[in-house]
C-alpha positions in Angstrom: 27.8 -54.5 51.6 26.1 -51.3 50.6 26.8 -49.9 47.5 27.8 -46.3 47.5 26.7 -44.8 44.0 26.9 -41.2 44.5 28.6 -38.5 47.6 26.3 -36.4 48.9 25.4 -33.4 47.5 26.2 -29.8 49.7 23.0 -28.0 50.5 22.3 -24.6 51.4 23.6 -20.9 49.9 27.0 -21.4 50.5 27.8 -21.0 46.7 26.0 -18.0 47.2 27.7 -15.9 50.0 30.7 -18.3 50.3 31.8 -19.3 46.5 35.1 -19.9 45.5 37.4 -17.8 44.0 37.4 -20.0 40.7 33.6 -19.7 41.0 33.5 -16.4 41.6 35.9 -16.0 38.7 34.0 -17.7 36.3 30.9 -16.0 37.0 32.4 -12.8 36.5 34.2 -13.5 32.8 31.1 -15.0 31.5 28.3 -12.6 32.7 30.9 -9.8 31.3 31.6 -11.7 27.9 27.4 -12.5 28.0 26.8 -8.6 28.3 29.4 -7.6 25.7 27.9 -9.5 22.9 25.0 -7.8 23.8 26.0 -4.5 23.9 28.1 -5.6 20.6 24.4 -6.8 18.7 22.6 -3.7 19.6 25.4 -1.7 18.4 25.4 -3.3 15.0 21.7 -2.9 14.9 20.9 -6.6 15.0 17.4 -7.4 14.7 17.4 -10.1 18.0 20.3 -9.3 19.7 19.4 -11.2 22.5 20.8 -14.4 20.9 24.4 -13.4 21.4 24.5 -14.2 25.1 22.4 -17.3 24.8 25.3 -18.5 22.7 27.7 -17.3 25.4 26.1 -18.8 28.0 26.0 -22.3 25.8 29.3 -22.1 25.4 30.8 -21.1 28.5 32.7 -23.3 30.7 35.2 -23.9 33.2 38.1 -24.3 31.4 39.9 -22.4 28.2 40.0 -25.4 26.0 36.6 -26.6 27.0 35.2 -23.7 25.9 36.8 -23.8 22.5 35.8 -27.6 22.1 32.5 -26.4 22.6 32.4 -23.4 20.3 34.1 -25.3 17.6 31.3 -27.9 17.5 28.9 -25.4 17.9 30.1 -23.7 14.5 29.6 -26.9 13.3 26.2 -27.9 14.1 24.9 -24.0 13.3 26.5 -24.1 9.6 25.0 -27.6 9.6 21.3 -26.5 10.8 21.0 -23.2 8.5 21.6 -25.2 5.6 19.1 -28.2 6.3 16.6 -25.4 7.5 16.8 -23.2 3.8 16.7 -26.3 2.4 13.6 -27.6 4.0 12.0 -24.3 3.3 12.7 -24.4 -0.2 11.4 -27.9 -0.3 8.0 -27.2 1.6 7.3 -23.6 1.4 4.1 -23.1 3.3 2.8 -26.3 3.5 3.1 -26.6 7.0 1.7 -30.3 6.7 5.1 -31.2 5.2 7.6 -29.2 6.8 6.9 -30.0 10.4 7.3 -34.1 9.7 10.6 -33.2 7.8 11.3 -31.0 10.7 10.7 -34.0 13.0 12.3 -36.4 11.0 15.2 -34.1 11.2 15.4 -33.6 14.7 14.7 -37.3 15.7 17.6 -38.3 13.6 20.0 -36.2 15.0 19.0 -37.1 18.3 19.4 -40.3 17.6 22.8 -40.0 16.0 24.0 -37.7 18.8 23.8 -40.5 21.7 26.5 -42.4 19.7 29.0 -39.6 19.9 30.7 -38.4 23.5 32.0 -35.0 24.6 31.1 -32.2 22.3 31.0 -34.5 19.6 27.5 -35.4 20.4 26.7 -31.9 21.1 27.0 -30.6 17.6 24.2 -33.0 16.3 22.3 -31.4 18.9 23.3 -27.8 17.7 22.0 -29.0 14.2 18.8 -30.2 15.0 17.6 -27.4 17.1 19.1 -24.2 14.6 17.6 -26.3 11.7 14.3 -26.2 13.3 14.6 -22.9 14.5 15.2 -21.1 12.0 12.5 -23.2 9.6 9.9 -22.1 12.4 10.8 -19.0 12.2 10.0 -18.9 8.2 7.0 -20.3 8.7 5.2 -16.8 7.9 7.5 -15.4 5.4 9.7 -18.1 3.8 11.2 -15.8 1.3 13.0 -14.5 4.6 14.8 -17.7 5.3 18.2 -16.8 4.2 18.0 -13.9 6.2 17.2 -15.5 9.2 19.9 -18.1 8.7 22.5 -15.4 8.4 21.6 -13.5 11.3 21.0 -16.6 13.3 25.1 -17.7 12.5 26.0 -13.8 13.1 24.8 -14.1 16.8 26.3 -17.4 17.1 30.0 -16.7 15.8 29.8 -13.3 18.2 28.4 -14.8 21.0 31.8 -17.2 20.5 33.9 -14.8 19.8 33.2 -12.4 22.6 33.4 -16.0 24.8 36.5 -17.1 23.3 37.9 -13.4 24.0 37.4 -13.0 27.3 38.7 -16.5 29.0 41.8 -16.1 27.0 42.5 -12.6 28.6 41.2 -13.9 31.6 43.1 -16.9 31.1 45.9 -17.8 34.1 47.5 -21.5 32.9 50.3 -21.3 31.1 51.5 -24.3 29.0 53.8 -25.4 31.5 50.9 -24.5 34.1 48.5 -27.1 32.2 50.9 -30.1 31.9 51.7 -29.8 35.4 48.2 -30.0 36.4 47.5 -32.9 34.0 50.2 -35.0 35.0 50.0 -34.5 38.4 46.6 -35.6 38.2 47.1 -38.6 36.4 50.2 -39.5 38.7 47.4 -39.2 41.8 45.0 -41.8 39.9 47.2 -44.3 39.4 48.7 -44.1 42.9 45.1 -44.3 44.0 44.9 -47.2 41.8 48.4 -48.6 43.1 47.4 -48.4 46.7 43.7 -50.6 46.3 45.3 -53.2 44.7 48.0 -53.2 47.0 45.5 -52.8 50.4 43.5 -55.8 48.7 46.4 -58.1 48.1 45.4 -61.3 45.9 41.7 -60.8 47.1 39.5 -59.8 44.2 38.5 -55.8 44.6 34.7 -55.1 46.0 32.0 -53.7 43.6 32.3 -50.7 45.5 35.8 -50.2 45.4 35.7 -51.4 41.8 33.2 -49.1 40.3 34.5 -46.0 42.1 37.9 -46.2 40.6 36.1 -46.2 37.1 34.3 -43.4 37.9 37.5 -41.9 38.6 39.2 -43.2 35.7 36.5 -42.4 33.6 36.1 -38.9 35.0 39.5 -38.2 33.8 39.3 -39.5 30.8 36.4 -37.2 29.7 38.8 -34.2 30.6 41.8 -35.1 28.9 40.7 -33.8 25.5 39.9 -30.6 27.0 42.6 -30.0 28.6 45.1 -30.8 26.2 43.5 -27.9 24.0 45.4 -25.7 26.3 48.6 -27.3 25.5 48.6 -26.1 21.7 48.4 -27.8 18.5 52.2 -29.0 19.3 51.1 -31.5 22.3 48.6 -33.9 19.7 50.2 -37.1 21.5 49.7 -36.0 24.9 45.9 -36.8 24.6 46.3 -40.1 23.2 49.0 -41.5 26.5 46.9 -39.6 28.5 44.1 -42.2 27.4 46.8 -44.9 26.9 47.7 -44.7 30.7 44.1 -44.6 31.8 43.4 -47.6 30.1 46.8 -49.6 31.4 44.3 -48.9 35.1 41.6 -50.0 33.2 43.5 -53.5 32.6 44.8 -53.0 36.3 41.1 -52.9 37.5 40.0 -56.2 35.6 42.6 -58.2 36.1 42.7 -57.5 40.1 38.7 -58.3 39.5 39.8 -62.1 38.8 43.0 -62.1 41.7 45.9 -61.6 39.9 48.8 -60.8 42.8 49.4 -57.4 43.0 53.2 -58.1 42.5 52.2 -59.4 39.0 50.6 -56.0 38.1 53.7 -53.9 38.8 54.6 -54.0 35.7 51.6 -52.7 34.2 51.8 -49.6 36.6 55.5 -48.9 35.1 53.4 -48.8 31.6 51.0 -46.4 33.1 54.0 -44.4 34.5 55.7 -44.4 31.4 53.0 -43.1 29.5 52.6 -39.8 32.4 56.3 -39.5 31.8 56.4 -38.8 27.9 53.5 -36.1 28.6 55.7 -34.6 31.2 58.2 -34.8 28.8 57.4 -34.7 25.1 60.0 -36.5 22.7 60.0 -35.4 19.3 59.0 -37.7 16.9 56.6 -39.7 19.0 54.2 -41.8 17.1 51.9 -43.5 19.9 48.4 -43.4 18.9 45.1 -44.7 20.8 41.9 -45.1 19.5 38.8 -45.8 21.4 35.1 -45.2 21.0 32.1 -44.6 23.3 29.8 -47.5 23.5 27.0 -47.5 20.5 23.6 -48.9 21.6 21.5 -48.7 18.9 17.8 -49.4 20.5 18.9 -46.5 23.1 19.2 -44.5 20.3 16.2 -45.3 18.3 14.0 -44.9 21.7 15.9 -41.3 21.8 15.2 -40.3 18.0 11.9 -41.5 17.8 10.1 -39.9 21.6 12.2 -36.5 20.0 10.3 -37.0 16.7 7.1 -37.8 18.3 7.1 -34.8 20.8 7.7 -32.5 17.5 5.2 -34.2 16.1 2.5 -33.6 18.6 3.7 -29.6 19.2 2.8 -29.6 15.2 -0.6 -30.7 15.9 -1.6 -29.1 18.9 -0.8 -25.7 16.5 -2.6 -26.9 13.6 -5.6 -28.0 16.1 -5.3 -24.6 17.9 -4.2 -22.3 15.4 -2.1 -20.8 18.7 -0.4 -17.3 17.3 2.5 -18.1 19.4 2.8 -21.8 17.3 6.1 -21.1 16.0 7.3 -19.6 19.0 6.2 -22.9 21.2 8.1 -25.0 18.4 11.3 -23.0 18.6 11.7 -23.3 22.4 10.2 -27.3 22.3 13.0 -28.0 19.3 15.6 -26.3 21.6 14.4 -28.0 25.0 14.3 -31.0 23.3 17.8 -30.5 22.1 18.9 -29.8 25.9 17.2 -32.7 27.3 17.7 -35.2 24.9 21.2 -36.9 25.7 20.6 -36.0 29.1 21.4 -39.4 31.7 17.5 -38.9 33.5 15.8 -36.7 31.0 12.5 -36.5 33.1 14.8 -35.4 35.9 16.6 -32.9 33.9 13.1 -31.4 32.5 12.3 -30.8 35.9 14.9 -28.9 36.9 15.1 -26.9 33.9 11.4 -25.9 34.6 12.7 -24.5 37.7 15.7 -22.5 36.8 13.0 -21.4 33.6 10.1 -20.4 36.5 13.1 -18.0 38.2 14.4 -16.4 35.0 10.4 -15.7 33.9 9.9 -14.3 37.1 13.3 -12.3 37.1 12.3 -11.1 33.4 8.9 -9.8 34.7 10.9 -7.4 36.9 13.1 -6.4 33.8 10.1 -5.7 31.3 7.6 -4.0 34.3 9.7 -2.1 35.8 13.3 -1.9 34.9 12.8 -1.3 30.9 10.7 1.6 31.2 13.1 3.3 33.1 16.3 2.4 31.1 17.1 4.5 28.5 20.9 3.3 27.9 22.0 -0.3 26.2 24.8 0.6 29.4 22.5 1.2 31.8 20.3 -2.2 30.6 23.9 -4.4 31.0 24.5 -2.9 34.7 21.3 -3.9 35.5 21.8 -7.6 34.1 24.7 -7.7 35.4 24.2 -9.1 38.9 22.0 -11.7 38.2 24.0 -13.0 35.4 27.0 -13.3 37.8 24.2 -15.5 40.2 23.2 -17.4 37.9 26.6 -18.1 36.7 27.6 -19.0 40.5 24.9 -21.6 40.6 26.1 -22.7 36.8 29.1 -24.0 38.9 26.6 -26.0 41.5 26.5 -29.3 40.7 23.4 -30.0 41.8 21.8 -26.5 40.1 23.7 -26.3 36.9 20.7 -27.3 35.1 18.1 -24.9 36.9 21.2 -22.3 35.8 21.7 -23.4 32.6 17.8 -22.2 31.9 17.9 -19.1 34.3 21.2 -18.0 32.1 20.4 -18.7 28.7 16.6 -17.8 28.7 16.7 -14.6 30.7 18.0 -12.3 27.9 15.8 -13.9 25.2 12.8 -13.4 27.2 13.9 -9.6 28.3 14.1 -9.1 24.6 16.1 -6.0 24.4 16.0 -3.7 21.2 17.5 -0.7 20.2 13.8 0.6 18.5 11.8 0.0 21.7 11.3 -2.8 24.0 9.3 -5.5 24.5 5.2 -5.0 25.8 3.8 -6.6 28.6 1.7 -8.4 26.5 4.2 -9.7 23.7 6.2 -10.7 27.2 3.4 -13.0 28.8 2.2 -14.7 25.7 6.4 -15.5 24.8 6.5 -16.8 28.5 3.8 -18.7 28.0 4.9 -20.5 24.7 8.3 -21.3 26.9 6.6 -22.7 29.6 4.7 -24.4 28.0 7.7 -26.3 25.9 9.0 -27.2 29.1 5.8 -28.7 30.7 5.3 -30.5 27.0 8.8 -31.6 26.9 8.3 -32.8 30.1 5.3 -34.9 29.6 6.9 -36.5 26.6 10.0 -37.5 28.7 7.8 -39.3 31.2 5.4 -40.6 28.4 7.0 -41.7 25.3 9.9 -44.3 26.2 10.5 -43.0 29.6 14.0 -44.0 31.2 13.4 -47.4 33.4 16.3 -47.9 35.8 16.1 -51.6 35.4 15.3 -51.5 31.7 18.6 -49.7 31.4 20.6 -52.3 33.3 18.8 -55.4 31.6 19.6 -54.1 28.1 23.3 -53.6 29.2 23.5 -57.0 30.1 22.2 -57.6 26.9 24.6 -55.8 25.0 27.7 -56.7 27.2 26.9 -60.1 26.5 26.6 -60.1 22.9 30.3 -57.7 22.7 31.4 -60.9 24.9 30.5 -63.5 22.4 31.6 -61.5 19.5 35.0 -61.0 21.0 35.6 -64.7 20.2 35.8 -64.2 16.3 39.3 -64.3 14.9 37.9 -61.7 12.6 37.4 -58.9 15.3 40.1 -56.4 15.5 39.1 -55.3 19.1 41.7 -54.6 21.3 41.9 -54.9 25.5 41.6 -51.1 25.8 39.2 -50.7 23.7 37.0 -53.6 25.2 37.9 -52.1 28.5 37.0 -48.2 27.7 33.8 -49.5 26.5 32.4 -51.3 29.1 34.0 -49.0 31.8 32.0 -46.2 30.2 29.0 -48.2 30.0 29.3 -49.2 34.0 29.7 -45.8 35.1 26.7 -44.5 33.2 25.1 -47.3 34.8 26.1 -46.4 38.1 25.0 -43.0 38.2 21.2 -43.4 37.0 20.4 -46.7 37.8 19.6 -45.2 41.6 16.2 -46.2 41.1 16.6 -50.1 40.7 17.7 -50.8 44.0 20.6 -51.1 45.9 20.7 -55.0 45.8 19.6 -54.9 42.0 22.6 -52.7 41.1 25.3 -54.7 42.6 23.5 -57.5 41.4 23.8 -56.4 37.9 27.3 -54.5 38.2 29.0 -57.7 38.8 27.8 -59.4 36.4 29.2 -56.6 34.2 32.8 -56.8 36.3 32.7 -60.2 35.8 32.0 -60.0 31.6 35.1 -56.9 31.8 37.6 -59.7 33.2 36.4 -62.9 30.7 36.4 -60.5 27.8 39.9 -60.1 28.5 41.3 -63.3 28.5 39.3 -63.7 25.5 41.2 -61.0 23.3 44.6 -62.4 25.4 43.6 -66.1 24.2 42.6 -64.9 20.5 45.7 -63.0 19.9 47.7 -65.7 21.2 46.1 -68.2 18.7 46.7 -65.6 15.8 50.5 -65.6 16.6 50.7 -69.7 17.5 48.2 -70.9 14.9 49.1 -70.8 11.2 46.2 -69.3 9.4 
């Protein structure tokens, strides 16, 4: 039976002449709050006012409380980053010999951290590493400076957010009572989804393929829910957690119609996951249900992570000490930033590559800003009407699955590489040699991706069966406190990662590995059931 691991992805320019209105939408806000910050920057005289929109770009995304997830964590990770920068600085004030190990050092290790975190958790180690390095490149010259840099480096960050945060809550159509809706109706169509496989399969275990799309589904979800339950307001705290607790009663559902249980005998776990849609639909007051679950933790995934990161800063280090390149620091800016970008990504060498696409159109759409639009500007209103309509492209194809990455580098590269100022503008040849030094972080990125621990489809899947194995064998301890939807959310997240980049292995080679994984999902459970039910039989 062939395993189907991915739908097809649409092709052609229909997002292009035939978006949707939520698309079109979205495009719109952002590109608008993007060119306010600017206009915002140049009016308070900032000295690189382009940052602003690269912030709002970062930060922009589908949803209201998304978007302030994100911007929250990206506070976090900036305040984090201009302290370690100043403080690197002061440590190794031009002694570049020093700083750029500490500087790779730094990076590698938040790298590595960031790949056991999930959501925008992660994302903020990310935000740290990069701003740290950043702004310590940036000092490189004149290291008195730092402070200043760090400031204005947070200014553009907290306005970029703010002029974000601004416009999708005026923009903003959902309601409270809009929200919750939409949530629970959604997680009332997954579990009748789930209801009507196990039902349709009757005591007949479920098929890998039916199997590993519902926990892509569930899993999907489950990613969301924090996000949307921002929306709700700081009085809807438990909807989150029986929003997870009835994705993981499916999750049980799932593994115990892996090993045949009737379906009769799982009604009653569906009348759990009903219950727990019900008291988000309804809120009682004083509800105390918690759930805690964590992403899995591999920690040789995230040493191969922090350690190629280090390496490739490394290596940019040398090349400028070897070269004595004028654009050095600029090259070491973008590579820390790229690096950032591509480091968590699922195929990073497949990321890199598209970002060097969507980076190719925004160099060649800056050319036409700096050769022949800027000379003839001679407003900050007449430069955002111009940037304008391809910001609102570039933030239809942001909404693209299959080019949100080449848009992710078109948006948040063109303004930095259009430079605007309020003094003057940027020269032709200030413009080629920046272009260059991004370019040629992406191409260097690139090769260290494909060089320096590159990802191995089947690598990936062996040390999962690795790792699932030794979680199976330490679930029979009376000492571990891990629960069945904890155990469950674990593995489900690890099986779905698998299932989306593990392409490469083979068809036969994926199944092959994915129910062995199934199969490890269902024992660990009757593991935890058998260990619990020894705690409460057997005196100490």
């Amino acid at each position: 039976m062939a395993l189907k691991v991915a739908a097809p992805a649409s092709g052609g320019l229909k997002w292009l002449y035939a978006p949707s209105w939520s698309n079109v939408a979205f495009a719109l806000r952002t590109a608008a709050a993007a060119l306010l910050s600017l206009l915002i920057a140049m009016w308070l005289e900032l000295d690189s006012p382009q940052w602003a929109p690269l912030t709002v770009w970062v930060v922009a995304t589908s949803t209201r409380g998304e978007t302030l997830s994100k911007a929250r964590w990206r506070l976090v990770g900036t305040a984090t980053g201009c302290v370690i920068s100043i403080c690197a600085i002061a440590c190794f004030p031009q002694q570049p010999g020093l700083l750029i190990p500490a500087l790779a050092l730094w990076v590698g290790c938040c790298s590595a951290g960031a790949t056991f975190f999930d959501g925008y958790r992660r994302y903020a180690f990310l935000v740290a590493s990069f701003t740290g390095a950043i702004i310590a490149s940036g000092a490189f010259s004149s290291p008195l400076s730092v402070f200043e840099i760090s400031i204005s480096r947070g200014t553009y960050i907290v306005l970029g957010i703010l002029c974000e945060a601004a416009m999708a809550t005026i923009t903003s159509r959902n309601p409270e009572g809009t929200v919750r809706g939409q949530l629970v109706a959604r997680l009332d169509d997954i579990t009748s989804d789930v209801a009507t496989v196990i039902e349709r399969a009757g005591s007949a275990p479920l098929s890998i393929q039916q199997e590993s799309e519902l926990l892509a589904d569930v899993m999907a979800m489950n990613a969301r829910v924090e996000f949307e339950v921002l929306d709700l307001g700081p009085d809807s705290r438990r909807a989150v957690d029986h929003a997870r607790g009835a994705l993981s009663v499916l999750l049980v559902i799932l593994a115990k119609a892996r090993v045949g249980v009737a379906p009769g005998a799982l009604r009653d776990e569906l009348t759990r996951a009903r219950d727990h849609i019900d008291a988000i639909a309804h809120p009682r007051r004083g509800d105390r249900f918690r759930f805690s679950a964590h992403s899995p933790r591999q920690a040789i995934e995230a040493a191969r992570v922090g350690a190629r990161t280090a390496l490739g800063i490394l290596g940019a280090g040398l090349l400028w000490d070897v070269t004595a390149w004028t654009e050095g620091p600029s090259f070491i800016s973008f590579l820390s930033l790229i690096g950032g970008l591509m480091a968590t990504r699922e195929v990073p060498a497949v990321a890199a590559r598209d970002f060097l696409v969507g980076a190719l159109w925004s160099v060649a759409v800056a050319s036409l800003f700096v050769f022949i639009v800027m000379p003839a500007v001679t407003a900050p209103e007449c430069l955002a009407y111009c940037l304008f309509w391809p910001m609102v492209v570039g933030g239809l194809a942001g909404r693209e699955a299959r080019l949100s990455t080449h848009a992710m580098a078109f948006n948040m590269f063109l303004p930095v590489l259009i430079a605007p100022r309020n003094g003057g503008r940027v020269d032709e040849i200030a413009f080629i040699n920046g272009s260059m030094a991004f370019l040629a972080a992406i191409i260097y990125e690139r090769f260290i991706l494909s060089t320096v621990f590159p990802f191995d489809a089947l690598d990936h899947l062996q040390r999962t069966d690795r790792w699932v194995r030794r979680q199976l064998r330490l679930l029979r301890r009376t000492t571990t406190r891990v629960t069945v939807s904890q155990w469950l959310h674990e593995n489900a997240a690890s099986m779905v990662r698998s299932v989306r980049t593990c392409r490469g292995a083979g068809e036969n080679v994926l199944e092959y590995y994915l129910g062995r994984h199934l199969q490890a999902m269902a024992l660990g459970v009757r593991v935890i059931e058998l260990r619990n039910e020894a705690r409460r039989t057997i005196p100490n």
